[in-house]
C-alpha positions as CSV (number, residue, x, y, z in Angstrom):
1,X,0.0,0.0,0.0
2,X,2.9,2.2,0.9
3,X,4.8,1.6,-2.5
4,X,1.4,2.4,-4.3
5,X,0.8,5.8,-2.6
6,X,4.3,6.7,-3.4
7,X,3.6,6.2,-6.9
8,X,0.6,8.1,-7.1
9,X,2.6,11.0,-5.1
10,X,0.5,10.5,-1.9
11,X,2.3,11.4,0.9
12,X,1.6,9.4,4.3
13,X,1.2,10.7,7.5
14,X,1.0,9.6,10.9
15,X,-2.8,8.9,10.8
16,X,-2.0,6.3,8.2
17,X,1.1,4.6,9.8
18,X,-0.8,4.1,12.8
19,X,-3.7,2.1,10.7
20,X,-0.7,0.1,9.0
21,X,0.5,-0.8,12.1
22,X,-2.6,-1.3,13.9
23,X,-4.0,-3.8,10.8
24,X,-0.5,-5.3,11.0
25,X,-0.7,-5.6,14.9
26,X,-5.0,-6.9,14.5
27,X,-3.0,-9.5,11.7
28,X,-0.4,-11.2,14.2
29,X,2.3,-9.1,11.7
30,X,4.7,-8.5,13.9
31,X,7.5,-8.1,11.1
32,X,5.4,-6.4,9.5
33,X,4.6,-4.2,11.5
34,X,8.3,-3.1,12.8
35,X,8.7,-2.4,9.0
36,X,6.2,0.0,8.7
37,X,7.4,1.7,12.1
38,X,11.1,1.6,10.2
39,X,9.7,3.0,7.4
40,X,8.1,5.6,9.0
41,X,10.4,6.6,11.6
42,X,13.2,7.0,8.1
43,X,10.6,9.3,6.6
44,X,11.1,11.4,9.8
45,X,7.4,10.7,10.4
46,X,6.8,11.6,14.7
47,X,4.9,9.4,16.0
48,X,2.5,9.7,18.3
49,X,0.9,8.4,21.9
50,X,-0.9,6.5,19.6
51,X,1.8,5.1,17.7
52,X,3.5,3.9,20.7
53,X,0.4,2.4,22.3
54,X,0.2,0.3,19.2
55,X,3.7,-1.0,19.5
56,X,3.3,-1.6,23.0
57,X,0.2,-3.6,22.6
58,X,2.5,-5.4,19.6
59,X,5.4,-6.5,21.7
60,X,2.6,-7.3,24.8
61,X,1.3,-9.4,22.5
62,X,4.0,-11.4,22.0
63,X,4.9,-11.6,25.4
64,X,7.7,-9.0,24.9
65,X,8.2,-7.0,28.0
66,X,11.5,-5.9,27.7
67,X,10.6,-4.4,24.4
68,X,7.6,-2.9,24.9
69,X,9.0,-1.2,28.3
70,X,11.7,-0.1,25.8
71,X,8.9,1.9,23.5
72,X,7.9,3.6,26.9
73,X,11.5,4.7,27.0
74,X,11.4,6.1,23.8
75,X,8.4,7.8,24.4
76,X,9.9,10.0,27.0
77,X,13.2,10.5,25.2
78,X,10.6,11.9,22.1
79,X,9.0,13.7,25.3
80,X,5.4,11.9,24.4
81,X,3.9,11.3,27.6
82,X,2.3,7.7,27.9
83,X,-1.6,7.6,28.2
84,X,-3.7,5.3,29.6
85,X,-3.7,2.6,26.6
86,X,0.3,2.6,27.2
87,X,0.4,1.8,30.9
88,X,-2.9,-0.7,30.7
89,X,-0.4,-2.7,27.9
90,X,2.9,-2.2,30.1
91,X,0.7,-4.0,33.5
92,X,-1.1,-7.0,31.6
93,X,2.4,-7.5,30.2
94,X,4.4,-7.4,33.0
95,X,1.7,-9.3,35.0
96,X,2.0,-12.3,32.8
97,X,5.6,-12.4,33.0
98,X,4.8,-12.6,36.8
99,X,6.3,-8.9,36.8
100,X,4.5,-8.3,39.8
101,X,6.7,-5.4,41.2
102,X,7.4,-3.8,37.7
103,X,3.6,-3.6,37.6
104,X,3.4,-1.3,40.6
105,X,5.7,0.6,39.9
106,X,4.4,1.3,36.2
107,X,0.9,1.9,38.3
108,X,2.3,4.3,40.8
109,X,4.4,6.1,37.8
110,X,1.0,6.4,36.2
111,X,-1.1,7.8,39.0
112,X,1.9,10.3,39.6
113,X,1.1,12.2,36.2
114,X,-2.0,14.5,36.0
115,X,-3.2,13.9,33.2
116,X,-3.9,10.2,33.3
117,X,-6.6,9.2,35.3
118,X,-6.9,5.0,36.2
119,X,-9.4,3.7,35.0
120,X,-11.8,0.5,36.4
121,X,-10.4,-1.8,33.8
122,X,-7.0,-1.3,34.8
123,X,-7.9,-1.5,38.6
124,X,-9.2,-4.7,37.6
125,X,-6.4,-5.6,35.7
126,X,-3.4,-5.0,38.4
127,X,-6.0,-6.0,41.4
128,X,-6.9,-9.6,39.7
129,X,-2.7,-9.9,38.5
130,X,-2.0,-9.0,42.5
131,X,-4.4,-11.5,43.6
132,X,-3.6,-14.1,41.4
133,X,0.1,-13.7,41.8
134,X,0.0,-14.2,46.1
135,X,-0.9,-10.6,47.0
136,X,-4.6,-10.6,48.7
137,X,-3.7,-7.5,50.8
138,X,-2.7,-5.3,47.9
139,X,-5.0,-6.6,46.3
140,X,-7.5,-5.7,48.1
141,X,-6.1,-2.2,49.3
142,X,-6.0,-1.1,45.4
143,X,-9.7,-2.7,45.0
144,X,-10.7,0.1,47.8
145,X,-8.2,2.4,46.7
146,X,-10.7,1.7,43.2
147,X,-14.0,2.5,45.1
């Protein structure tokens, strides 16, 4: 699709890299998908919060979680600040690599910014990973922490 456009002297933007990469991601086209990123990143494309929380949810996917907290490095070296999609990816990732206290700290590092607010889905997320992983207390503290 890319190769066509450039033909036709359409020029890309970050709208549609982040629609590549999301089909690729939807797909299971992992390679793909770091391509496209490539290929955008040479065009001196920026990408955006939503950009990253596709390649985040990419490398979650595949059970990457050195990766994908790599992306959030990036993000603040591009000063992007990570939303909510971002840290939701980062904590079911690190909870099923049994993570437990990387998950926390990516929780508390996301409640410290003011302009992300938790929502109930991840409360469920990190109090269900807690619980599941040997930690009823904290569990239960975030769960009223929640209400």
């Amino acid at each position: 699709m890319l190769e066509v456009m450039d033909k036709s002297n359409i020029k890309a933007d970050e709208v549609l890299y982040n629609s590549l990469l999301d089909g690729c991601c939807k797909a299971g086209e992992v390679d793909m998908a770091l391509k496209v990123y490539s290929n955008m990143r040479a065009l001196k494309i920026r990408p955006s919060n939503v950009t990253f929380s596709i390649l985040v949810k990419i490398h979650s996917k595949r059970n990457d979680l050195p990766t994908a907290l790599e992306i959030l490095k990036e993000m603040k070296q591009e000063n992007i600040e990570p939303g909510l999609i971002v840290y939701t990816c980062l904590i079911q990732s690190c909870i099923r690599a049994r993570e437990i206290p990387s998950a926390i700290d990516l929780f508390d590092e996301m409640r410290s910014r003011k302009s992300i607010m938790p929502d109930a889905h991840i409360y469920s997320i990190l109090s269900n990973g807690l619980l599941l992983n040997g930690f009823p207390d904290k569990s239960l503290d975030l769960m009223l922490e929640a209400i």
